[in-house]
N, C-alpha and C positions, 0 to 999 in steps of 0.2 A: 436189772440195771442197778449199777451202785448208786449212792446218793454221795455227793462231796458232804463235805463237813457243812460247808455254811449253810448248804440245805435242809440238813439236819437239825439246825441249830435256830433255823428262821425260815420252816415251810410256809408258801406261801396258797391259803386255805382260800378256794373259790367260792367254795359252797361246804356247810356243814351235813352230816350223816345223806350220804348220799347212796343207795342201793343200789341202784342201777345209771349208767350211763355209755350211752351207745351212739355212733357215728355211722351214717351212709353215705358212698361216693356215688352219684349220677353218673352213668356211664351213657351218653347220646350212642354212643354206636350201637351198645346192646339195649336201647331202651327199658334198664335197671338200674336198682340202685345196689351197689357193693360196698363189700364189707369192708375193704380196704382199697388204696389209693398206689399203682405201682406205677404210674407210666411220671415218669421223672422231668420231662420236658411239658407237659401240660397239666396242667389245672384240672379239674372239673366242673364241669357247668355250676352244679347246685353240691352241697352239702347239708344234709340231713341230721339233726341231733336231737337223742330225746333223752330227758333225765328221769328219773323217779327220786324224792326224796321221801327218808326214813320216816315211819307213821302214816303215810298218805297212798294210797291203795293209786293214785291217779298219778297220771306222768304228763310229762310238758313234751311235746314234737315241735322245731321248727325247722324251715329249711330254709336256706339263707344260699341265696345267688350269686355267684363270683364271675362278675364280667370280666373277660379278659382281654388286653392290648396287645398287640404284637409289641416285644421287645426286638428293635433295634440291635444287627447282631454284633456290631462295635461297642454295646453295652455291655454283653455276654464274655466277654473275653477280658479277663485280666491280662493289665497291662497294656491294653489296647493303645494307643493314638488316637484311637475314635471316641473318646468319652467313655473307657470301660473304667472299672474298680481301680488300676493300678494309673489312670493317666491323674492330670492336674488343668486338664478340661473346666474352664468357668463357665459352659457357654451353657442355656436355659434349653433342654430338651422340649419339644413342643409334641405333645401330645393331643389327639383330637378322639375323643372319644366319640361310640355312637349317640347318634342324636344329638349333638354340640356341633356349631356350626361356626 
């Protein structure tokens, strides 16, 4: 992957000397977690990250949980009339998440 210029010129540094870092995708169907993430229309339950930083023999694991909402399929489509990306829709989508009442 290229880098453009102004990345080059003003990276933007998360963490310093870092050895290791690695990512897991939850997969519920196969009760595993994977290396990479391919199905394009869904999420994954959990994702999985662990770091190792330079001089320290110990590494950090967390896994962090991505609830997910059904999107509205008038959302999904540019251009829509339904409130997609390309309309001029003011109206306040109401979402109810679980456990919110």
């Amino acid at each position: 992957m290229d880098m453009e210029e102004e990345e080059q010129n003003y990276p933007v540094v998360l963490a310093n000397d870092v050895r290791k870092f690695e990512m897991g995708f939850w997969d519920k169907q196969k009760g595993d977690w994977l290396d990479e993430w391919t199905q394009t229309n869904q999420l994954p339950q959990m994702v999985k990250f662990t770091i190792q930083l330079g001089g320290d023999e110990n590494q950090i694991t967390r896994i962090v949980a991505l609830p997910s909402v059904a999107v509205q399929a008038g959302w999904q489509i540019p251009g829509s009339t339904q409130g997609g990306a390309g309309s001029h829709s003011t109206a306040t989508p109401h979402i109810q998440l679980p456990g919110s009442h």
